[in-house]
N, C-alpha and C positions, 0 to 999 in steps of 0.2 A: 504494500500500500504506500501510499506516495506520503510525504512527510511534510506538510501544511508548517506555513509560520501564521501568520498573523489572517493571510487569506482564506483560511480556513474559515474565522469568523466574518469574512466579510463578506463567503460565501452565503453564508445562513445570515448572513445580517438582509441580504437580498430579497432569499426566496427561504423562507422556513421551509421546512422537509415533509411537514405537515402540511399541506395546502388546503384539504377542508376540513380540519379544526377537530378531527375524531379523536387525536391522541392515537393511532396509529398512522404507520406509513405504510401502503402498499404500494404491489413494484412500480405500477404508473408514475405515484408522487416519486418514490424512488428514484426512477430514469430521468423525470423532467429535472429534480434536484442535480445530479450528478451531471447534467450533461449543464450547466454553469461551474459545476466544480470544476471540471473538465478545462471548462474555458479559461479560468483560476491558473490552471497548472497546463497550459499549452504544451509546455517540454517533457513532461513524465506519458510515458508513453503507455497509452487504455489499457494493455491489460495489466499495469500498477495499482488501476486506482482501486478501492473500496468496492465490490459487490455487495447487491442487495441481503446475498446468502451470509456475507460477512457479520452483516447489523442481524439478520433474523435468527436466533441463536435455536431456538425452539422450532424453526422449520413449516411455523404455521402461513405460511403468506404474507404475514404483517410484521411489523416491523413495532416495539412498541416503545418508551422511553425509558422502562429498564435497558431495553436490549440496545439504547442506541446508549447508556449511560454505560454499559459492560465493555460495550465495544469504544467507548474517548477512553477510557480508563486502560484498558489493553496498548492502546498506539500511546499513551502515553509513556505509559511505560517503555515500550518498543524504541522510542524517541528520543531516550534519554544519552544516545551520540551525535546528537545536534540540538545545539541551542537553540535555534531558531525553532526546530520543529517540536520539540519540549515546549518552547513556550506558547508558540500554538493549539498544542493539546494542552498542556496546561490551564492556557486561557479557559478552550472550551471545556473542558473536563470540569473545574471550578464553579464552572456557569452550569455547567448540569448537575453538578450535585448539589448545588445550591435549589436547585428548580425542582417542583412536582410535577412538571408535565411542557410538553414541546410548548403551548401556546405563552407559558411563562419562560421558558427559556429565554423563547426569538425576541419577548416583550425585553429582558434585559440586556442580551444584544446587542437590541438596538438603541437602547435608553445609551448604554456605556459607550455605544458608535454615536453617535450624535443624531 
């Protein structure tokens, strides 16, 4: 998976992951999210980035904010041979465990982006 700095967040500062506000993600919102992550990281080459199946840990279709909170928490970790992308995961990892649910996450996001 490709190793976000600060774009990370400014990916989800754009488009939340969650589009219709269910508190899960399915592959649809999935694809439409990734393909501006995508845009984010022009140089990391598709099959780096993050799959749907990556975030879906339980395998049910959806995607939910435990399972996106397991997986910032995982690349965090993973991240921890570059600063830049530690602090990226960092940031967002921070912001999701502060948060109950995608539609408060994006809300502070974007409060802390301006």
């Amino acid at each position: 998976t490709p190793k976000p700095s600060s774009a990370a967040s400014d990916v989800y500062k754009r488009q939340a992951p969650d589009s219709d506000g269910d508190e899960r993600i399915s592959m649809y919102e999935f694809g439409a999210y990734i393909k501006n992550y995508m845009k984010a990281y022009p140089h990391i080459p598709e099959e780096d980035y993050p799959t749907f199946d990556d975030f879906d840990r339980n395998g049910d279709g959806t995607v939910t904010f435990k399972e996106w909170q397991a997986y910032l928490k995982e690349q965090k970790a993973e991240a921890k041979s570059s600063k830049a992308s530690q602090k990226g995961y960092e940031g967002l990892s921070k912001t999701a465990d502060k948060s109950q649910s995608f539609a408060e996450m994006y809300r502070k996001l974007k409060a802390a982006g301006g």
